[in-house]
VODOKE-373119 format. One record per residue: residue number from 1; x, y, z of N, C-alpha, C, CB in turn. Coordinates in steps of 0.2 Angstrom, whole numbers. Glycine has a CB too. Example, Ala and Ser with C-alpha at 12.3 -4.5 7.8 and 13.67 -1.06 7.14 Angstrom:
# VODOKE-373119
<pagu><num>1</num><n_c1>66</n_c1><n_c2>-28</n_c2><n_c3>39</n_c3><ca_c1>62</ca_c1><ca_c2>-22</ca_c2><ca_c3>39</ca_c3><c_c1>66</c_c1><c_c2>-16</c_c2><c_c3>39</c_c3><cb_c1>57</cb_c1><cb_c2>-22</cb_c2><cb_c3>45</cb_c3></pagu>
<pagu><num>2</num><n_c1>64</n_c1><n_c2>-11</n_c2><n_c3>35</n_c3><ca_c1>68</ca_c1><ca_c2>-5</ca_c2><ca_c3>36</ca_c3><c_c1>64</c_c1><c_c2>0</c_c2><c_c3>39</c_c3><cb_c1>70</cb_c1><cb_c2>-3</cb_c2><cb_c3>29</cb_c3></pagu>
END
This chain:
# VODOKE-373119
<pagu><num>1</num><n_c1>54</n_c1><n_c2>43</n_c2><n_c3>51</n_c3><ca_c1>52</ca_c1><ca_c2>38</ca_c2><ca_c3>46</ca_c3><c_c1>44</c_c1><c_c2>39</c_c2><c_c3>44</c_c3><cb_c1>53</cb_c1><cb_c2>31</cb_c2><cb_c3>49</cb_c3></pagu>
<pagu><num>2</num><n_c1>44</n_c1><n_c2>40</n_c2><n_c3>37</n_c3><ca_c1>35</ca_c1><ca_c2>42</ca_c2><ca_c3>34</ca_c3><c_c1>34</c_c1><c_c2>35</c_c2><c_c3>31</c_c3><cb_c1>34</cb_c1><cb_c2>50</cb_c2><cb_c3>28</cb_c3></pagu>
<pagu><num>3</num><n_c1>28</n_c1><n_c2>35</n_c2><n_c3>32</n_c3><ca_c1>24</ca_c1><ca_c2>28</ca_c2><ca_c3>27</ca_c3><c_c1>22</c_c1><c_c2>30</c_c2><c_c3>24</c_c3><cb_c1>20</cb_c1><cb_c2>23</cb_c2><cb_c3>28</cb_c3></pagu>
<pagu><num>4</num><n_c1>22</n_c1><n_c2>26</n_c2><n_c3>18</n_c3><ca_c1>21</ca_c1><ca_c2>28</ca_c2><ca_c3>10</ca_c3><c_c1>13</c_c1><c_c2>28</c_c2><c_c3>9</c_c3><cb_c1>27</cb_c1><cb_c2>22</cb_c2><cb_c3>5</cb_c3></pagu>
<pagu><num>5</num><n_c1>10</n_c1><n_c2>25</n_c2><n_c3>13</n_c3><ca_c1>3</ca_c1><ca_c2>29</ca_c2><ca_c3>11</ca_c3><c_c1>0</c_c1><c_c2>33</c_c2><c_c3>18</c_c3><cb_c1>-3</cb_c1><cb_c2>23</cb_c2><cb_c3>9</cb_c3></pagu>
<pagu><num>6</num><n_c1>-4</n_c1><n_c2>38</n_c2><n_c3>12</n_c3><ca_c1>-7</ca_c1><ca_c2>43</ca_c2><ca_c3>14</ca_c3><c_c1>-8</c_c1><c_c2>42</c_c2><c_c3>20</c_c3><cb_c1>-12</cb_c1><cb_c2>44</cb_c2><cb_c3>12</cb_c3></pagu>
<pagu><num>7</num><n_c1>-11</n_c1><n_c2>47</n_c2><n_c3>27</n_c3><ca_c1>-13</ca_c1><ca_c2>46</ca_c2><ca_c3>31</ca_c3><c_c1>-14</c_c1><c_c2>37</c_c2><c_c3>36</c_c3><cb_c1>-17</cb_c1><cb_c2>50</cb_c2><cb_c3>27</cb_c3></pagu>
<pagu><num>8</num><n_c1>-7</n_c1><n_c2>36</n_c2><n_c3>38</n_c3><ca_c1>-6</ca_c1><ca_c2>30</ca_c2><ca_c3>42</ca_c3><c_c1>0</c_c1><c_c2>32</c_c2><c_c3>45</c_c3><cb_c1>-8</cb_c1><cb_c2>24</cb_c2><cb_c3>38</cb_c3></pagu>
<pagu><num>9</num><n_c1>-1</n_c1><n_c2>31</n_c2><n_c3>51</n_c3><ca_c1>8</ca_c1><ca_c2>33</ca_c2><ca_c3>55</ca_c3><c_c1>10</c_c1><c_c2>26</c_c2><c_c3>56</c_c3><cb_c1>8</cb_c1><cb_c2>37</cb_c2><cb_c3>63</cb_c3></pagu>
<pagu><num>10</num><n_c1>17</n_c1><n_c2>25</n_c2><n_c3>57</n_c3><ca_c1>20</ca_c1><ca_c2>20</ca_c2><ca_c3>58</ca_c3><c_c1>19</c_c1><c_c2>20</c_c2><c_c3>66</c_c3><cb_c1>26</cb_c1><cb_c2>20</cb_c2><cb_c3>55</cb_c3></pagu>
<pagu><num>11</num><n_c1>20</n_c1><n_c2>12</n_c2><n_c3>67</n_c3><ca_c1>18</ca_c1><ca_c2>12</ca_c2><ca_c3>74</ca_c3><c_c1>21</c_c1><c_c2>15</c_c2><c_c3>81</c_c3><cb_c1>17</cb_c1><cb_c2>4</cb_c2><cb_c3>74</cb_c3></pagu>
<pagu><num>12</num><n_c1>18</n_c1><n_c2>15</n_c2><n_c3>84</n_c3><ca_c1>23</ca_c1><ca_c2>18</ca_c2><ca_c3>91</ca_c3><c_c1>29</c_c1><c_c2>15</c_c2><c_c3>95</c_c3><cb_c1>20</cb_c1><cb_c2>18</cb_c2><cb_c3>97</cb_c3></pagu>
<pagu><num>13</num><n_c1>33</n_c1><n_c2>17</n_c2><n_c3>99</n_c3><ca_c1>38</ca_c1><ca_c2>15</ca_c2><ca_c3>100</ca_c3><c_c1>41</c_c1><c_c2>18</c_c2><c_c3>105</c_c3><cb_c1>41</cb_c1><cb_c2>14</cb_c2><cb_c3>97</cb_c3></pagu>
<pagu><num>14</num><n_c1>45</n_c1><n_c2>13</n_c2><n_c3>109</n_c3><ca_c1>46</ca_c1><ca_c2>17</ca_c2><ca_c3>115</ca_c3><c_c1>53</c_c1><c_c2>21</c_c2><c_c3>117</c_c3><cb_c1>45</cb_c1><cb_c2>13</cb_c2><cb_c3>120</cb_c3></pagu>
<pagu><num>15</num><n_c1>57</n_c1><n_c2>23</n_c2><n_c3>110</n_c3><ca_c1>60</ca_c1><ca_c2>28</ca_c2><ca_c3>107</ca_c3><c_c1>56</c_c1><c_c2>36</c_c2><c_c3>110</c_c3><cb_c1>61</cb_c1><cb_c2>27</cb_c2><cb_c3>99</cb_c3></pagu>
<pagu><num>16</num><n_c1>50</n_c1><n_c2>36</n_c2><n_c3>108</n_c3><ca_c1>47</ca_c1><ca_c2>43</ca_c2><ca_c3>107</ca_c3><c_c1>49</c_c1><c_c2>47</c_c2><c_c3>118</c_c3><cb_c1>35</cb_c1><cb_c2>40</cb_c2><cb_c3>105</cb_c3></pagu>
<pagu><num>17</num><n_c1>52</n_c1><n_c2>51</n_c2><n_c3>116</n_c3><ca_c1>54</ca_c1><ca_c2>56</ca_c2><ca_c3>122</ca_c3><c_c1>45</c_c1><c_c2>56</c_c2><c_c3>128</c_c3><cb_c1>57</cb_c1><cb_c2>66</cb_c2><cb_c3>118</cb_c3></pagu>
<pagu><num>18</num><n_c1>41</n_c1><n_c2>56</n_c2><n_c3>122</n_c3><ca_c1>36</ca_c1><ca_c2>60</ca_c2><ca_c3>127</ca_c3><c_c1>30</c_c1><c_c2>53</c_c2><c_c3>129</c_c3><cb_c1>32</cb_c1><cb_c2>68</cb_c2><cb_c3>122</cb_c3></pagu>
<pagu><num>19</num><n_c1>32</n_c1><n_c2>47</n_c2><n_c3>126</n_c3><ca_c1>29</ca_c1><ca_c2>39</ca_c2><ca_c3>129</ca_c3><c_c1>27</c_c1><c_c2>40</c_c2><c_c3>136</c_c3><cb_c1>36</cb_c1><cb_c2>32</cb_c2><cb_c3>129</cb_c3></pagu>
<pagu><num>20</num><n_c1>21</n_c1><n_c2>38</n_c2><n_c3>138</n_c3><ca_c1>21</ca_c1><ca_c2>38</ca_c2><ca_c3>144</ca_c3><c_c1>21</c_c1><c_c2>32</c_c2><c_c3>148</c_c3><cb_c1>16</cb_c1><cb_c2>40</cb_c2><cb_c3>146</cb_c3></pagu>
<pagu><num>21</num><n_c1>23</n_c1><n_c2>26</n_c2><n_c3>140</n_c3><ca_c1>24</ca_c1><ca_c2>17</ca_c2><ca_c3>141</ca_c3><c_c1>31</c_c1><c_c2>18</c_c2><c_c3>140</c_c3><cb_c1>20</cb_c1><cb_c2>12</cb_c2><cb_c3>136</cb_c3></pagu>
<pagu><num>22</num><n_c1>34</n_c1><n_c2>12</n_c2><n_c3>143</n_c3><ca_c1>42</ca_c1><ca_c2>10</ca_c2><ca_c3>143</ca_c3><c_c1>39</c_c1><c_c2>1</c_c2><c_c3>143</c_c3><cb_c1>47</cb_c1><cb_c2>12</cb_c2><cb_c3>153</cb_c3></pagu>
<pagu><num>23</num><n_c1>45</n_c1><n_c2>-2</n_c2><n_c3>140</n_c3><ca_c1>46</ca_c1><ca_c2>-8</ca_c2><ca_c3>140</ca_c3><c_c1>42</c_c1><c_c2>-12</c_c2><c_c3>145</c_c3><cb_c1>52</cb_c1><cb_c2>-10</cb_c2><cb_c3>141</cb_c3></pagu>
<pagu><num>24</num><n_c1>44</n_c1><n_c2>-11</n_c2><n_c3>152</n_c3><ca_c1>43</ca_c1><ca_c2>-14</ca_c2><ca_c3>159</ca_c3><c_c1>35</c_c1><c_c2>-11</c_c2><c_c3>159</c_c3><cb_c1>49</cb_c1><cb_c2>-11</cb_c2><cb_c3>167</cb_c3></pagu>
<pagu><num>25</num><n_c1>33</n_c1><n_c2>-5</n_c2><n_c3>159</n_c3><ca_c1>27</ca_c1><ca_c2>-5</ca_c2><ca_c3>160</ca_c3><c_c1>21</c_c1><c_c2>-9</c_c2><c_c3>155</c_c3><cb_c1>27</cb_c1><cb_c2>1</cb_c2><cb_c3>160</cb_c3></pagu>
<pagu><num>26</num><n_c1>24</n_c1><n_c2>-9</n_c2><n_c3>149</n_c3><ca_c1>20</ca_c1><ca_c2>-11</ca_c2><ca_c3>142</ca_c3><c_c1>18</c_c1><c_c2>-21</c_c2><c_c3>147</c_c3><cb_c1>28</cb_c1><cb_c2>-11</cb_c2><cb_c3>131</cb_c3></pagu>
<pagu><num>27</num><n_c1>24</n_c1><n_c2>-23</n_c2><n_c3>150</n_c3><ca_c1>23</ca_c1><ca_c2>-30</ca_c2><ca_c3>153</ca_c3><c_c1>20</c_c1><c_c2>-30</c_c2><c_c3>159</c_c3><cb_c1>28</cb_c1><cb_c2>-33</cb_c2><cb_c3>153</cb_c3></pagu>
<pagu><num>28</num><n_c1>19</n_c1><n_c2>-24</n_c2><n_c3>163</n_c3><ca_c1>15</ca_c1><ca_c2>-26</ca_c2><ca_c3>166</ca_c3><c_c1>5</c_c1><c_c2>-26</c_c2><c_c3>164</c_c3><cb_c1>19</cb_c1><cb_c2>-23</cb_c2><cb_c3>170</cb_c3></pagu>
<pagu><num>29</num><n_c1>6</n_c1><n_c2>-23</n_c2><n_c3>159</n_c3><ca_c1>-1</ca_c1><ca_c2>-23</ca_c2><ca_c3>156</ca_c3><c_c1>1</c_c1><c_c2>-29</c_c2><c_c3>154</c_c3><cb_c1>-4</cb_c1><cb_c2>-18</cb_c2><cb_c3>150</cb_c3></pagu>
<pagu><num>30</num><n_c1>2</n_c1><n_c2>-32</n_c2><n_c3>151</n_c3><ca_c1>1</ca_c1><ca_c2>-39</ca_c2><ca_c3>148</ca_c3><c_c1>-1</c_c1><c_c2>-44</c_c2><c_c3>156</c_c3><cb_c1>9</cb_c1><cb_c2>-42</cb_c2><cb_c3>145</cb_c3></pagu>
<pagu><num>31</num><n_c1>3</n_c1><n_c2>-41</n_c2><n_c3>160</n_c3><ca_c1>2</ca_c1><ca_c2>-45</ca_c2><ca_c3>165</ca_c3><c_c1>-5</c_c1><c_c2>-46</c_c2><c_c3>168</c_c3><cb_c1>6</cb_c1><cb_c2>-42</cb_c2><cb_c3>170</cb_c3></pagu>
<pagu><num>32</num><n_c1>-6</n_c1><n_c2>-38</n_c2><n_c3>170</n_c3><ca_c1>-14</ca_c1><ca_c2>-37</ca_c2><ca_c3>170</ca_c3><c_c1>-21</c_c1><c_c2>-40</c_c2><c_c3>167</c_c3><cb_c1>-14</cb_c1><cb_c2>-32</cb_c2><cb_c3>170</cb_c3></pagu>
<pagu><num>33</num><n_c1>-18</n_c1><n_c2>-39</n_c2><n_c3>160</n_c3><ca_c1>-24</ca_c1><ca_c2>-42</ca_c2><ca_c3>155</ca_c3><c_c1>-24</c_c1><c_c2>-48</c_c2><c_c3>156</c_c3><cb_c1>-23</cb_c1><cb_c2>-42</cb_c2><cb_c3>148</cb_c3></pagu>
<pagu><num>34</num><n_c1>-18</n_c1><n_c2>-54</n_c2><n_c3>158</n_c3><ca_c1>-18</ca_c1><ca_c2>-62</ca_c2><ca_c3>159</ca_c3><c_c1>-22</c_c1><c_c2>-63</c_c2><c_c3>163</c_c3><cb_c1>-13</cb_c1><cb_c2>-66</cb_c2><cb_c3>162</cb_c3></pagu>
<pagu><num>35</num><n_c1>-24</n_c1><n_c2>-59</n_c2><n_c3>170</n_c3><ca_c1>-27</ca_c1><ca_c2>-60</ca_c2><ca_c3>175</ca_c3><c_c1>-34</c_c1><c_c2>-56</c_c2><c_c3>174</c_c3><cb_c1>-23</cb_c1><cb_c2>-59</cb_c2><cb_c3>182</cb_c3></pagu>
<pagu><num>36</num><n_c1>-33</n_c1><n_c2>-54</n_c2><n_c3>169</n_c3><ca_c1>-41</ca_c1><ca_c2>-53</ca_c2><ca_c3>170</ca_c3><c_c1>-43</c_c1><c_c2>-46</c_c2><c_c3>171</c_c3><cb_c1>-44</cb_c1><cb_c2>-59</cb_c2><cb_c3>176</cb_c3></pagu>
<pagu><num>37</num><n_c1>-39</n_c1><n_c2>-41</n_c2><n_c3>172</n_c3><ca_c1>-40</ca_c1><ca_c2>-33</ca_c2><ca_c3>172</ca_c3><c_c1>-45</c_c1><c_c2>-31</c_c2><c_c3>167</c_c3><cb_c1>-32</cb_c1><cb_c2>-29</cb_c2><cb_c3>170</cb_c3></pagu>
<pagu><num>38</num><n_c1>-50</n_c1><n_c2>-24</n_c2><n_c3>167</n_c3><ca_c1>-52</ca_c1><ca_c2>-23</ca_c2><ca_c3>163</ca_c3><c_c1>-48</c_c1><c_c2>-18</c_c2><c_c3>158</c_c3><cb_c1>-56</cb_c1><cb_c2>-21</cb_c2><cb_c3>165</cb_c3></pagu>
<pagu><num>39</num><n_c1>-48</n_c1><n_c2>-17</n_c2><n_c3>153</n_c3><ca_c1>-46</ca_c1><ca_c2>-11</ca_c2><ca_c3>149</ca_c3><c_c1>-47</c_c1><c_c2>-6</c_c2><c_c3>155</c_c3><cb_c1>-52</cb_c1><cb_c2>-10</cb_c2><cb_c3>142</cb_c3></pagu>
<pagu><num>40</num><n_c1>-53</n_c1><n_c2>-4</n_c2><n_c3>157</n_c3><ca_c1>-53</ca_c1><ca_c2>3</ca_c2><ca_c3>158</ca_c3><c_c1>-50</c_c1><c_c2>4</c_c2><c_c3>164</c_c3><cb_c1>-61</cb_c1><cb_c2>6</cb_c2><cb_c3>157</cb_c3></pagu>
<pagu><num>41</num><n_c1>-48</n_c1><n_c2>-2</n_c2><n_c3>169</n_c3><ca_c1>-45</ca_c1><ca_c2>-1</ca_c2><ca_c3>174</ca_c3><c_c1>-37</c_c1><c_c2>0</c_c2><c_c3>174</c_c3><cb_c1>-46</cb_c1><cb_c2>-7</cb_c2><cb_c3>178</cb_c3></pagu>
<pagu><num>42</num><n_c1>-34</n_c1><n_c2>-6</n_c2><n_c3>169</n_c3><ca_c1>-27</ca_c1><ca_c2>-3</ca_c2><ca_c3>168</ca_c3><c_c1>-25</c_c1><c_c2>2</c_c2><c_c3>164</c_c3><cb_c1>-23</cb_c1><cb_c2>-7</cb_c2><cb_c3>165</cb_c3></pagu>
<pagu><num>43</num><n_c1>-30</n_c1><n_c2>6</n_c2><n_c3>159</n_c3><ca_c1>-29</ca_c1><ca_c2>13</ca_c2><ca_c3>159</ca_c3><c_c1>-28</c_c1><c_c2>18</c_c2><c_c3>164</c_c3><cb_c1>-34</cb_c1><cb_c2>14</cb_c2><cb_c3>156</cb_c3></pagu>
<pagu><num>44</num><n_c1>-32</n_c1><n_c2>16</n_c2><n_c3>168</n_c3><ca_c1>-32</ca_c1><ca_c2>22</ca_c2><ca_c3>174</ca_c3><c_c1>-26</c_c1><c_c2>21</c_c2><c_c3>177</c_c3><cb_c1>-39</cb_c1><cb_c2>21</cb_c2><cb_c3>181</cb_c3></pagu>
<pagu><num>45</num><n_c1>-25</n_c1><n_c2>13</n_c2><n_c3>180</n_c3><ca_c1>-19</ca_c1><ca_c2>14</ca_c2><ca_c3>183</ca_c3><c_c1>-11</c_c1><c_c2>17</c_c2><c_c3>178</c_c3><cb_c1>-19</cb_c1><cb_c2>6</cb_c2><cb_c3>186</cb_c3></pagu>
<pagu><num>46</num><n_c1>-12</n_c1><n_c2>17</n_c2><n_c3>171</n_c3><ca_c1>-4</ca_c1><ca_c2>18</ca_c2><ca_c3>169</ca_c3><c_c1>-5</c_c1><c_c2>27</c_c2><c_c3>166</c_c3><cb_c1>-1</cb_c1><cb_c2>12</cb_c2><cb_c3>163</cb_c3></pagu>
<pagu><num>47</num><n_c1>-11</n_c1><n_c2>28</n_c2><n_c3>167</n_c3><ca_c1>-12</ca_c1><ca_c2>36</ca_c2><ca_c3>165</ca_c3><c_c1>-14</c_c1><c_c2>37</c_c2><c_c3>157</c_c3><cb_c1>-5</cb_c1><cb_c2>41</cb_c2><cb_c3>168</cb_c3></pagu>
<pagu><num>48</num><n_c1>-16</n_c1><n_c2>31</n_c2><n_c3>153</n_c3><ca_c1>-16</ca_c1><ca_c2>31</ca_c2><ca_c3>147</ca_c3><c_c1>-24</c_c1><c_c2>28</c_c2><c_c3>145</c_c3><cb_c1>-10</cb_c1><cb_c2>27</cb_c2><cb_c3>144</cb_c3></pagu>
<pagu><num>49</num><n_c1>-26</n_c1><n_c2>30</n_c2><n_c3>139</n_c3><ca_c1>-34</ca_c1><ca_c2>31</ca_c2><ca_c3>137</ca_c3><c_c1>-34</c_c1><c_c2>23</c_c2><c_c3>138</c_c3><cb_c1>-36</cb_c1><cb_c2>35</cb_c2><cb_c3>126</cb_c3></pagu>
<pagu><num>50</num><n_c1>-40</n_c1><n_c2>22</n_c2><n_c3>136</n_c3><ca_c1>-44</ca_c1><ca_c2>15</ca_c2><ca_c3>136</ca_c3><c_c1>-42</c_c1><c_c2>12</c_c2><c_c3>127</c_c3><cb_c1>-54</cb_c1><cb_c2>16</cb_c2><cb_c3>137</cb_c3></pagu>
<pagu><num>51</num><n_c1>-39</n_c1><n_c2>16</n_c2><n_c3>122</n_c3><ca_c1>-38</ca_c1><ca_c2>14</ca_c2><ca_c3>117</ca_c3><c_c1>-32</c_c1><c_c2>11</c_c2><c_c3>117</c_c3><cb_c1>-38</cb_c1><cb_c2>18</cb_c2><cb_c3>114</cb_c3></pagu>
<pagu><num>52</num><n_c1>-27</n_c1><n_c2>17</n_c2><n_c3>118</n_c3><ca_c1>-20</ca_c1><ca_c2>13</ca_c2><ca_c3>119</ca_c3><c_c1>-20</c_c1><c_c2>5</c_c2><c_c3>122</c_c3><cb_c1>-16</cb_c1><cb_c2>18</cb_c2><cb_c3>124</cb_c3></pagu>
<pagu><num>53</num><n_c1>-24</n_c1><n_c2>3</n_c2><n_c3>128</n_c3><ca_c1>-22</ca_c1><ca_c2>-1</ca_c2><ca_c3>131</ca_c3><c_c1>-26</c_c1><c_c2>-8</c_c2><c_c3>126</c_c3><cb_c1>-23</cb_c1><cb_c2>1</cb_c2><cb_c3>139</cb_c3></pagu>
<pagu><num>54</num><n_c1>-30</n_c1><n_c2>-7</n_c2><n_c3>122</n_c3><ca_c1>-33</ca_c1><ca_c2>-12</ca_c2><ca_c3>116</ca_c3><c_c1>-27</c_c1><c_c2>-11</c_c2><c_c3>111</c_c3><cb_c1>-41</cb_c1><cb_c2>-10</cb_c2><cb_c3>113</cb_c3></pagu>
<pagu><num>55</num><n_c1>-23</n_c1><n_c2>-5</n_c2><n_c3>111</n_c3><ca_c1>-20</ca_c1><ca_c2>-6</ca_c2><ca_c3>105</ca_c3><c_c1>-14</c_c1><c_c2>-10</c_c2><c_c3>107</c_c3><cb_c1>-18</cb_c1><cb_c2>0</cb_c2><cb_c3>100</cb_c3></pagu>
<pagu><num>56</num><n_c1>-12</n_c1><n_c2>-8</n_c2><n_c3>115</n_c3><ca_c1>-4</ca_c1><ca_c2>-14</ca_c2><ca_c3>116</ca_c3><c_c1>-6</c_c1><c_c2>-21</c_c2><c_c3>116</c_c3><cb_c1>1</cb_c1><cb_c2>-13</cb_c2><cb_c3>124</cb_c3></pagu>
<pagu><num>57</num><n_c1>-13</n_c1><n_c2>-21</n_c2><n_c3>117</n_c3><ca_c1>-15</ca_c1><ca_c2>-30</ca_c2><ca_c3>117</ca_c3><c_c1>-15</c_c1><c_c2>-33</c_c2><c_c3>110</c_c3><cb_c1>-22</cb_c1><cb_c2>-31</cb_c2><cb_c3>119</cb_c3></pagu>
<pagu><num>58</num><n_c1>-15</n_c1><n_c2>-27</n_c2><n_c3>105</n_c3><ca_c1>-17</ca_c1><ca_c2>-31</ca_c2><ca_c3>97</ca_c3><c_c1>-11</c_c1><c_c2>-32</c_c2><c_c3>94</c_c3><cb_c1>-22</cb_c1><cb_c2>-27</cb_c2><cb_c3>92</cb_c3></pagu>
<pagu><num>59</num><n_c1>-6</n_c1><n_c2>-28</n_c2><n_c3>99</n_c3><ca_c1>0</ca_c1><ca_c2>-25</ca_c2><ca_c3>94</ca_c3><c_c1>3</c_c1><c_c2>-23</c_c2><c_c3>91</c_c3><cb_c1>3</cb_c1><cb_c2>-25</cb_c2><cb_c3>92</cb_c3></pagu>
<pagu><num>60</num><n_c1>-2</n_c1><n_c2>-18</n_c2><n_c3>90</n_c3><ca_c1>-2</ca_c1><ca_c2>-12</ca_c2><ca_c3>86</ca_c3><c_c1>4</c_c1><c_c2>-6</c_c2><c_c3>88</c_c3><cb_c1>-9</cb_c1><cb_c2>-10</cb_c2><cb_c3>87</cb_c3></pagu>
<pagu><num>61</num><n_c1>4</n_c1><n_c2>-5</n_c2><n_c3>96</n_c3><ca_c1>8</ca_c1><ca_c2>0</ca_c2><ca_c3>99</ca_c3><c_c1>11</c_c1><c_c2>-7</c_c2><c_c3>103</c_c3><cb_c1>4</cb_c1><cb_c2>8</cb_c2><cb_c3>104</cb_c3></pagu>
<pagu><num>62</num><n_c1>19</n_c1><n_c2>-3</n_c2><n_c3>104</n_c3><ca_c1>25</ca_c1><ca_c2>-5</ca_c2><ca_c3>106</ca_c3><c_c1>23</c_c1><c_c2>-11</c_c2><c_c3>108</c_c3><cb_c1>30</cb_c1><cb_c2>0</cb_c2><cb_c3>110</cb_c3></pagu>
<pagu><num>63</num><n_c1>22</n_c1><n_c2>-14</n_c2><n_c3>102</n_c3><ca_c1>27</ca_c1><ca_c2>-21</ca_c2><ca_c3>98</ca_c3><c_c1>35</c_c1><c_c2>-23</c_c2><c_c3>103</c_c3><cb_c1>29</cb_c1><cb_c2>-18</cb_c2><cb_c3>88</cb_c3></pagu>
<pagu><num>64</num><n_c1>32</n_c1><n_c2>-31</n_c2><n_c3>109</n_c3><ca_c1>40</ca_c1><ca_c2>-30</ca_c2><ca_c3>108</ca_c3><c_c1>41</c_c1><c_c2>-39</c_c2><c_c3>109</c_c3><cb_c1>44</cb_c1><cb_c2>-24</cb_c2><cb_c3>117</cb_c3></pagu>
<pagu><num>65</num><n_c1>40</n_c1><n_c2>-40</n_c2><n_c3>102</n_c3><ca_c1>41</ca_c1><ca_c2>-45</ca_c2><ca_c3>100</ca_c3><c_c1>39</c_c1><c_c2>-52</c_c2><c_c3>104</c_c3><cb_c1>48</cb_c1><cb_c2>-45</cb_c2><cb_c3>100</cb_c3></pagu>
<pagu><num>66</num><n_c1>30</n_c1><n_c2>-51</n_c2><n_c3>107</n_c3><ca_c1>27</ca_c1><ca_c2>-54</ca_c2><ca_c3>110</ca_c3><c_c1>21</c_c1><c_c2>-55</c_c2><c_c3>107</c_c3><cb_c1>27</cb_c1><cb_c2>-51</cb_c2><cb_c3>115</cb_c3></pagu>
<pagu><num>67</num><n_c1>16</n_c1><n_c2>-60</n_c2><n_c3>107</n_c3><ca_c1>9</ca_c1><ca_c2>-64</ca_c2><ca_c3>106</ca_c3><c_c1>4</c_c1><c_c2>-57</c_c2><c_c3>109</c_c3><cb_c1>7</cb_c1><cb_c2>-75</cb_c2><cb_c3>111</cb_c3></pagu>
<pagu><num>68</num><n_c1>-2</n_c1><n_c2>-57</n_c2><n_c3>106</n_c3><ca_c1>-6</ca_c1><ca_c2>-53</ca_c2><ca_c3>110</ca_c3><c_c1>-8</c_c1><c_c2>-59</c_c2><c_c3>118</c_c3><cb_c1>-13</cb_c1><cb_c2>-51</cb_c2><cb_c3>104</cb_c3></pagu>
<pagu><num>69</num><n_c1>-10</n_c1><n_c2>-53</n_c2><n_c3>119</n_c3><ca_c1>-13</ca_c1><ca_c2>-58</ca_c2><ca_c3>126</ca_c3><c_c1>-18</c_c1><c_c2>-63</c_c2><c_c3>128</c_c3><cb_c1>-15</cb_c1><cb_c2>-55</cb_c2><cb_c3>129</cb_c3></pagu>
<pagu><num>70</num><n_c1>-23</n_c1><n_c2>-64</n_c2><n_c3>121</n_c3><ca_c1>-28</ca_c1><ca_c2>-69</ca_c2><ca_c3>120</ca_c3><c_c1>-25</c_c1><c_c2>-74</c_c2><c_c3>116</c_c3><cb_c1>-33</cb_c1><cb_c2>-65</cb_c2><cb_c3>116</cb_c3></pagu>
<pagu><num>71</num><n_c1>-19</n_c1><n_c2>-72</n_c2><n_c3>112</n_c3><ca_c1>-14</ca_c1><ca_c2>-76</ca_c2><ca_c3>110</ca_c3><c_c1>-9</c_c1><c_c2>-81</c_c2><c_c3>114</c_c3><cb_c1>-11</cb_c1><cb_c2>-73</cb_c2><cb_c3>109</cb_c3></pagu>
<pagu><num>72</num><n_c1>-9</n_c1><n_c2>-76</n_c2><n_c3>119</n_c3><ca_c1>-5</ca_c1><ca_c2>-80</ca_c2><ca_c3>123</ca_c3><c_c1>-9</c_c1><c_c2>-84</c_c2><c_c3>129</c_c3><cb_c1>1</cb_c1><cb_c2>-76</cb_c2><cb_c3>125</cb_c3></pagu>
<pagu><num>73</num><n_c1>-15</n_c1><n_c2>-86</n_c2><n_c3>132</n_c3><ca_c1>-18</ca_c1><ca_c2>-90</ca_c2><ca_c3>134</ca_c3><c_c1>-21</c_c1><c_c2>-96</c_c2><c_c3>133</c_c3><cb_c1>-21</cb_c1><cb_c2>-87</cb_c2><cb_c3>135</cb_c3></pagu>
END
């Protein structure tokens, strides 16, 4: 699937073969961020950049039909 503008990918998902996030793991970051984890700690722990893990919070990457985390507090 391409999006019709230029230079913007559609968002991630956890279809992609080579994800190093799954469902269960995407929640347990949620989990972590409730209680107060840093970014740069639940990165380390799931083997993924310090971006990724601001982008599952904003909802940007695999969206799974959940409030960001500042949202949901």
């Amino acid at each position: 699937m391409r999006s019709s503008v230029k230079g913007h990918k559609p968002p991630k998902s956890f279809k992609s073969l080579s994800a190093k996030l799954n469902e269960d793991k995407v929640e347990e970051i949620y989990i972590e961020l409730r209680e107060g984890t840093s970014y740069k700690a639940i990165a380390e722990m799931f083997d993924v950049s310090y971006a990724t893990i601001q982008n599952v919070n904003s909802g940007k990457y695999f969206k799974i039909g959940r409030a960001t985390c500042k949202e949901r507090m």
